[in-house]
Steps between C-alpha positions, in 0.01 A plus 500: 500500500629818421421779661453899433418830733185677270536877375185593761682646891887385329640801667285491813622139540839550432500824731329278801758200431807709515356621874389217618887340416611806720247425762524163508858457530571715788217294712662317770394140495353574218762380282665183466901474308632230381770418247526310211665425131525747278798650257489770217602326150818527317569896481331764676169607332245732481156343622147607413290237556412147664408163498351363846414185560268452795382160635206471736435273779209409702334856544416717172594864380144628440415704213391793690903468668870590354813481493770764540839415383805734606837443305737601813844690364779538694538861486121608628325395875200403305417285247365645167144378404379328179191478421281321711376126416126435527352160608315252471765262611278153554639282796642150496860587309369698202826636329424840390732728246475884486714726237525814698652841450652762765200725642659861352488443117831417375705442844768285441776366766890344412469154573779478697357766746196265585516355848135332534155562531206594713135333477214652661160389469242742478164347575199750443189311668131536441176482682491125456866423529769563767847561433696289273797311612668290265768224535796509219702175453754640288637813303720552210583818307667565149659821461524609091636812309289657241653292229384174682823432648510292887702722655396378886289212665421391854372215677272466833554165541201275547268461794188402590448759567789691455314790624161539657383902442251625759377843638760503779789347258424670124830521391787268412883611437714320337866575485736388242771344599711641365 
């Protein structure tokens, strides 16, 4: 499944997902760090967008939920956002794959700047539902130049789950290794 963020509240989204990365990550015990493989590719390279990979255990992203994914640099205290990633993730291990740009319209980072990422569920509940949590089993991430070129990748490492998000624990940070 392939998913998109719709021309309708794009900038109202993206404006809400960069501040809730700021919020979020300053919560304490709100955030949980943890390390894992990653590497930039070959040379140094310019990257503008992504390829995520995000597999779902026993609890569902639902569709009225997201995603925010913050490429962490080594030069700024908070991540930079892309944009955010929308559900419906269905439970029971469904592997889901999201081609995803940085938030501010042609952003682009040197690969071998990139030091991991944050992911923050935002749930938005409704009269009839509460809030969403949402249990991830794994996450990979492809980082590519305009030309197409892998120029970084990284690893979570598998689980099950790897990471449950909640209310009280919405984000997840992983740190590169290197």
């Amino acid at each position: 499944m392939k998913l998109t963020t719709g021309a309708i509240g794009r900038r109202a989204r993206t404006i809400a997902a960069a501040a809730v990365i700021l919020l979020t990550a300053g919560l304490a015990g709100a955030v949980t760090t943890t390390s894992a493989g990653a590497n930039p590719i070959g040379s140094c390279g310019s990257v503008s967008k992504f390829t995520m990979t995000f597999n779902t255990g026993g609890d569902d992203l639902r569709y009225n939920s997201e995603v925010i994914v913050g490429i962490k640099v080594s030069y700024l205290a908070q991540p930079i956002p892309l944009k955010p990633v929308f559900g419906q993730f269905p439970n029971h291990t469904t592997k889901v794959k999201a081609d995803i740009t940085f938030a501010t319209t042609g952003q682009t980072v040197n690969s071998c700047y990139i030091r991991g990422q944050h992911l923050t569920l935002v749930s938005h509940s409704t009269v009839w539902e509460g809030p969403d949590n949402w249990d991830m089993n794994s996450f990979d991430i492809v980082g590519y130049t305009s030309a197409g070129v892998v120029k970084y990748q990284h690893s979570s490492g598998p689980g099950a789950p790897r990471f449950r998000f909640t209310q009280s624990n919405p984000t997840l940070v992983l740190n590169d290794w290197a």
